[in-house]
PADO-290053 format. One record per residue (C-alpha): z, x, y; residue number from 1. Coordinates in steps of 0.5 Angstrom, whole numbers, always signed. Each point is the difference from the previous one (the first is absolute). Layout:
% residues N
+-------+-------+-------+-----+
|    up |  east | north |   n |
+-------+-------+-------+-----+
|     Z |     X |     Y | NUM |
...
+-------+-------+-------+-----+
***
This chain:
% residues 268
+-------+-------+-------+-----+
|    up |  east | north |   n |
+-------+-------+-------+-----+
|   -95 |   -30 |   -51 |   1 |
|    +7 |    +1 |    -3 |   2 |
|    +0 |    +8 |    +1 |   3 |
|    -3 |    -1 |    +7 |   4 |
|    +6 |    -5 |    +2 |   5 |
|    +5 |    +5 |    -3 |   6 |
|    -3 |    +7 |    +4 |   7 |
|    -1 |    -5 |    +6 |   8 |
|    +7 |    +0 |    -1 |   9 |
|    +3 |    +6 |    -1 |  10 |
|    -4 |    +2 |    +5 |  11 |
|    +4 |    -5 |    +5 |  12 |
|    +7 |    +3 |    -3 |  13 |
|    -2 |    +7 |    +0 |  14 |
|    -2 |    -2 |    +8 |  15 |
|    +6 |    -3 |    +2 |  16 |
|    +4 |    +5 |    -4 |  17 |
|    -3 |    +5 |    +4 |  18 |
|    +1 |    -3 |    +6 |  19 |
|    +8 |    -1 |    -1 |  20 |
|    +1 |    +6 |    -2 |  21 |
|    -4 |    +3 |    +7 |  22 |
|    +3 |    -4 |    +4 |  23 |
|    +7 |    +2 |    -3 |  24 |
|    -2 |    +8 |    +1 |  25 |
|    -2 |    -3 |    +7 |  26 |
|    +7 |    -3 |    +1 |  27 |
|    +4 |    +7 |    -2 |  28 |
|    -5 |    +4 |    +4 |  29 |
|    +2 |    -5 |    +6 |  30 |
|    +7 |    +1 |    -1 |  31 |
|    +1 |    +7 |    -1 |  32 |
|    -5 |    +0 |    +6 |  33 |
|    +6 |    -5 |    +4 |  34 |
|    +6 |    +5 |    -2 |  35 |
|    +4 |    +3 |    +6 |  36 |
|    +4 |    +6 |    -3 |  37 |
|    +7 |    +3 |    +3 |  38 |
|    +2 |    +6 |    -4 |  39 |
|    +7 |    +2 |    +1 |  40 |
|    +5 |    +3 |    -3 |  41 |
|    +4 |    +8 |    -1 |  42 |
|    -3 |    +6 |    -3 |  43 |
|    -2 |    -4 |    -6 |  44 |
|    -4 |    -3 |    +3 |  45 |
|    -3 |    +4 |    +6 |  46 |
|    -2 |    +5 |    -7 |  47 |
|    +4 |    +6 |    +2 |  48 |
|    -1 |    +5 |    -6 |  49 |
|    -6 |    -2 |    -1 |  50 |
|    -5 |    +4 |    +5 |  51 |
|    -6 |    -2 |    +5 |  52 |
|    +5 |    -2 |    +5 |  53 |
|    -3 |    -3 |    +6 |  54 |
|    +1 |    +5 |    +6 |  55 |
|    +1 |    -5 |    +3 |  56 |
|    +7 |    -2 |    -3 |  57 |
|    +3 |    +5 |    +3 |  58 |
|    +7 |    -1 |    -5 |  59 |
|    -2 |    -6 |    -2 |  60 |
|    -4 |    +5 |    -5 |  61 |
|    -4 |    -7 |    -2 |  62 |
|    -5 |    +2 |    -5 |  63 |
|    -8 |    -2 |    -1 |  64 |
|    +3 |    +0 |    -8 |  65 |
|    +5 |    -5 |    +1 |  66 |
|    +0 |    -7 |    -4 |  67 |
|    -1 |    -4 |    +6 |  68 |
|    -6 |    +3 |    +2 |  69 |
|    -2 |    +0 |    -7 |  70 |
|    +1 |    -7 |    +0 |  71 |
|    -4 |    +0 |    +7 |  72 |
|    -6 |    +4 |    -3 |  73 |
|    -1 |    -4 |    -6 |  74 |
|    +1 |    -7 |    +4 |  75 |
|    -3 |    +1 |    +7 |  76 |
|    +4 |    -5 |    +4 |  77 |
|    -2 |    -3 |    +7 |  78 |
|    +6 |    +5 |    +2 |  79 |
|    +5 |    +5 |    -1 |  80 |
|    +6 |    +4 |    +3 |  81 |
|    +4 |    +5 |    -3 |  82 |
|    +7 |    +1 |    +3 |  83 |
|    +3 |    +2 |    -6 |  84 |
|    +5 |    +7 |    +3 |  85 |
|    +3 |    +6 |    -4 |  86 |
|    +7 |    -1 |    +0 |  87 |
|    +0 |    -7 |    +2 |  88 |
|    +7 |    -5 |    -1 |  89 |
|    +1 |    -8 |    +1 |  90 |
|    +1 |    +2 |    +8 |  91 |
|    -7 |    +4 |    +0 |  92 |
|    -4 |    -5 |    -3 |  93 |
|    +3 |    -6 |    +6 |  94 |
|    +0 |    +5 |    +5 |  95 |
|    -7 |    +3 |    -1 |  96 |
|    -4 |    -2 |    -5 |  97 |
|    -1 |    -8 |    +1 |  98 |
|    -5 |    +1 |    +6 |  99 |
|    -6 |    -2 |    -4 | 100 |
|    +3 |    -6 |    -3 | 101 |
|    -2 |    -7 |    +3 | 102 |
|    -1 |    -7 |    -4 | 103 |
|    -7 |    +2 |    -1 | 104 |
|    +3 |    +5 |    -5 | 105 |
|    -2 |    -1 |    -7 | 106 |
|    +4 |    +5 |    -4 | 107 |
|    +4 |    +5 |    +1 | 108 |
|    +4 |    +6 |    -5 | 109 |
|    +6 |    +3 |    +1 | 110 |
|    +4 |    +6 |    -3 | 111 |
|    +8 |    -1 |    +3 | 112 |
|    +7 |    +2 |    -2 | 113 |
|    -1 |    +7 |    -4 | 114 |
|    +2 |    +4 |    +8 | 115 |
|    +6 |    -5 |    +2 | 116 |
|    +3 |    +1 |    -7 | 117 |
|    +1 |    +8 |    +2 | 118 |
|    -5 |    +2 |    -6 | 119 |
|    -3 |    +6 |    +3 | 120 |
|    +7 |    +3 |    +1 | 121 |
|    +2 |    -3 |    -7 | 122 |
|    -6 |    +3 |    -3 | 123 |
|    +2 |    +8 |    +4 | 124 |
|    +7 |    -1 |    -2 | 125 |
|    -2 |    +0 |    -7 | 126 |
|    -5 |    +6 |    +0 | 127 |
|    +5 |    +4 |    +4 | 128 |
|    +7 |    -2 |    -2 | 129 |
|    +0 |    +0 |    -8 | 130 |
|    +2 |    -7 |    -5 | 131 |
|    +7 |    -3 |    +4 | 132 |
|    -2 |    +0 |    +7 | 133 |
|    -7 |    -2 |    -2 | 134 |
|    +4 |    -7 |    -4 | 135 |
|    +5 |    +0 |    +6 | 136 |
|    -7 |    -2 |    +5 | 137 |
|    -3 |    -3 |    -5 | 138 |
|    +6 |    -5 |    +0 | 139 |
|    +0 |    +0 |    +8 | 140 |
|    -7 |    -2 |    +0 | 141 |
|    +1 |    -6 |    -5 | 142 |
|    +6 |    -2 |    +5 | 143 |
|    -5 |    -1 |    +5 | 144 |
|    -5 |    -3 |    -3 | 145 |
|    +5 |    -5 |    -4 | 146 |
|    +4 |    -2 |    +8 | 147 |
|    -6 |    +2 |    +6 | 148 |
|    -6 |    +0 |    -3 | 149 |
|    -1 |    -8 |    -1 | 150 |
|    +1 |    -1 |    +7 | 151 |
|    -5 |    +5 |    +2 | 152 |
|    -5 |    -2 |    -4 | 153 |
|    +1 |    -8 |    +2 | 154 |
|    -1 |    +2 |    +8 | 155 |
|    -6 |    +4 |    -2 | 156 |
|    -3 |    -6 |    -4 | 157 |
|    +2 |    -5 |    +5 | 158 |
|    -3 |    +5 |    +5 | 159 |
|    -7 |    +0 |    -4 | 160 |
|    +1 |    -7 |    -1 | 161 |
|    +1 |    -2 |    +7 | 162 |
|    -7 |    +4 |    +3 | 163 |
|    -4 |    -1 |    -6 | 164 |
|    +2 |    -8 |    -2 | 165 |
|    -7 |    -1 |    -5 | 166 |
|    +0 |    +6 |    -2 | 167 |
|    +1 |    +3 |    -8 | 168 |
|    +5 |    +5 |    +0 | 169 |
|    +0 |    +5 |    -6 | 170 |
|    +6 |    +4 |    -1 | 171 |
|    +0 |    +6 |    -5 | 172 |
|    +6 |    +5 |    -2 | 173 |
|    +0 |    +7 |    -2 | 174 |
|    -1 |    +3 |    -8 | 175 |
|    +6 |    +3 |    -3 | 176 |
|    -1 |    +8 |    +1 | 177 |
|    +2 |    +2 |    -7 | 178 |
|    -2 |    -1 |    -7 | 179 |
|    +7 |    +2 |    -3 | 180 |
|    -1 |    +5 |    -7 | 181 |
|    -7 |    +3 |    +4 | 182 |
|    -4 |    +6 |    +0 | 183 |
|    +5 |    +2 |    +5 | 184 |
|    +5 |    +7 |    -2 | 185 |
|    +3 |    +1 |    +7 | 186 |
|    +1 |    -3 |    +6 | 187 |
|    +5 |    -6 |    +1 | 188 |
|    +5 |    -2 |    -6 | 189 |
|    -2 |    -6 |    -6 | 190 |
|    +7 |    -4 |    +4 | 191 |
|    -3 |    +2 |    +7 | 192 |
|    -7 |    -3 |    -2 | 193 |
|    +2 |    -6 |    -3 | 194 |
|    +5 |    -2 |    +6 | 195 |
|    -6 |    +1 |    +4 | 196 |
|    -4 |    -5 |    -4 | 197 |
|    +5 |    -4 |    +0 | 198 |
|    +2 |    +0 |    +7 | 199 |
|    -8 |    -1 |    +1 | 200 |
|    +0 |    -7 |    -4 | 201 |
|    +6 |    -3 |    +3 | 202 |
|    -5 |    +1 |    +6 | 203 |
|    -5 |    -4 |    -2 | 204 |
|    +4 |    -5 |    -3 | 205 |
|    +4 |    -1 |    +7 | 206 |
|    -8 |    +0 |    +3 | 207 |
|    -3 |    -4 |    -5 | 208 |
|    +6 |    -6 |    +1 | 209 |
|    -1 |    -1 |    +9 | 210 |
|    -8 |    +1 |    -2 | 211 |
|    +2 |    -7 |    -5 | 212 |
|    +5 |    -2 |    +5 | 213 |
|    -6 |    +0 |    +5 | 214 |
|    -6 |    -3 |    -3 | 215 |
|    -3 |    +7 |    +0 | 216 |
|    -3 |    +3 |    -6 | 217 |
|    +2 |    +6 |    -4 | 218 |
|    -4 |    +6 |    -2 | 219 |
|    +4 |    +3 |    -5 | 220 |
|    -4 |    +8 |    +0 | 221 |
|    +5 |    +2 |    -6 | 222 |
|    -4 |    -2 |    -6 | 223 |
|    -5 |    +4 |    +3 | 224 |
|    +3 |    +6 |    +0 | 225 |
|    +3 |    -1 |    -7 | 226 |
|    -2 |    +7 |    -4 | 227 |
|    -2 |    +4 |    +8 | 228 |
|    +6 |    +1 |    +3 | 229 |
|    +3 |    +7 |    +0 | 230 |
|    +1 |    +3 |    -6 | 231 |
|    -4 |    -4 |    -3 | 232 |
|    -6 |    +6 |    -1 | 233 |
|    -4 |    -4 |    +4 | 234 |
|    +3 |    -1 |    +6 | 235 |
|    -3 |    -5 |    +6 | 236 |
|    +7 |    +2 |    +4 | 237 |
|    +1 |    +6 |    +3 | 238 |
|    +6 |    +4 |    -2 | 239 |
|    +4 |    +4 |    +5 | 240 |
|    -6 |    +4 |    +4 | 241 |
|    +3 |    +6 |    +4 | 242 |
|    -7 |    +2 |    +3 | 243 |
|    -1 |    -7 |    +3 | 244 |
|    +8 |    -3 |    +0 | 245 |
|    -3 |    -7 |    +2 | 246 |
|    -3 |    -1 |    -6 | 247 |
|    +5 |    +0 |    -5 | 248 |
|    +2 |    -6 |    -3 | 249 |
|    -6 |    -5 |    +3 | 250 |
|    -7 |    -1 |    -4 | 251 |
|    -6 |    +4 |    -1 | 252 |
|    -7 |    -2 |    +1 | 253 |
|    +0 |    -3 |    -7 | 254 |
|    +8 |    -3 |    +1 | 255 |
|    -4 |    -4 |    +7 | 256 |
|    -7 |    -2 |    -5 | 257 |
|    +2 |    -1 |    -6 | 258 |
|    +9 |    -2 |    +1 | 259 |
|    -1 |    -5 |    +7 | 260 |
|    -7 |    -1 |    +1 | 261 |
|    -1 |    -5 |    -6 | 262 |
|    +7 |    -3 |    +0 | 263 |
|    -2 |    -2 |    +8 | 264 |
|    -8 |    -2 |    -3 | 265 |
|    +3 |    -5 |    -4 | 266 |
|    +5 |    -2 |    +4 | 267 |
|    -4 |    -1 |    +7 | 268 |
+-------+-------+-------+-----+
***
């Protein structure tokens, strides 16, 4: 009697275990369900650099291989717009990409700064114009980011906030582009590179300090990259790509799947 008590028993316990445990699948399937999604963003959003454009993006080079739609593929949300935009700044986002953004959105991404900053120009000095003028723009670009930056990056967030009230809005940064001492024998200078990533940090320290000011939250891709950045030997950045200028210094498929995609899983 006592052993069927206890079977009787267990058996209670592995029902009702199973049914918290069911309900809790229940409930997660639910809210991915519920998800209202707005990706939005520049060319390290859009997925420039990493192939299978969408014809239909035009030069928005928005890409099927992009951490925002990896994250859609995964997660099956009730809805999802992509407005990210290759070359966007703050302006561009405020102007043109808020449309899809309603108080019934739940989760918004974004990638913002690198373009108001002047880092494509910075980046073609450096490659064209040799170590001093490199380390001059450099220096320019930091000016920006330290004095203009912070209140493009308010009016942007403020914007976001203001049409998407309810929603989670997970901003991520950029990687450093070199591992100093690589594999790399020419190219870019060691002082020229180191600029470069510094400049790269202060940019997502300046992004990660109006993220917190704005209760959003920060999606830090850096450790991500550690060890896949140019020179490393196992690059997930392109380099600079004279057949395809456009790539240079953005991620590859890889830098999209195994560098953003996880950090905005984690996060979302």
């Amino acid at each position: 009697m006592k052993l069927s008590r206890l079977a009787s028993v267990a058996a209670t316990l592995a029902a009702l275990v199973g049914l918290g445990l069911g309900g809790a699948g229940v409930a997660s399937a639910q809210e991915a369900a519920a998800t209202s999604y707005v990706a939005l963003g520049d060319s390290y959003s859009s997925g420039v650099g990493a192939g299978s454009y969408d014809s239909s993006s035009g030069s928005c080079k928005r890409s099927t291989k992009a951490y925002p739609v990896l994250w859609k593929n995964a997660n099956a949300p009730a809805s999802f717009h992509f407005t990210a935009c290759s070359g966007a700044k703050t302006g561009d986002v405020i102007n043109n990409q808020l449309g899809p953004l309603t108080s019934g959105t739940t989760l918004v991404s974004i990638s913002i700064g690198g373009n108001d900053a002047g880092f494509a120009d910075a980046m073609t000095t450096c490659v064209l114009q040799g170590t001093n003028a490199c380390v001059a723009r450099i220096n320019e670009a930091r000016t920006y980011i330290s004095n203009t930056l912070p209140g493009k990056l308010d009016a942007v967030y403020n914007a976001i906030r203001s049409k998407a009230p309810n929603a989670r809005v997970v901003v991520l940064n950029y990687p450093r582009f070199y591992k100093l001492n690589g594999s790399c024998w020419a190219g870019l200078s060691e002082t020229s590179r180191a600029a470069i990533n510094d400049a790269s940090d202060h940019l997502s320290d300046t992004i990660a300090k109006r993220v917190a000011n704005h209760g959003f939250t920060f999606g830090d891709v850096r450790g991500r990259f550690t060890g896949h950045e140019i020179c490393s030997g196992d690059s997930w950045l392109h380099s600079v790509d004279w057949l395809n200028i456009t790539n240079s210094y953005h991620p590859k498929a890889a830098g999209q799947s195994g560098g953003y995609y996880p950090v905005m899983e984690g996060l979302a």
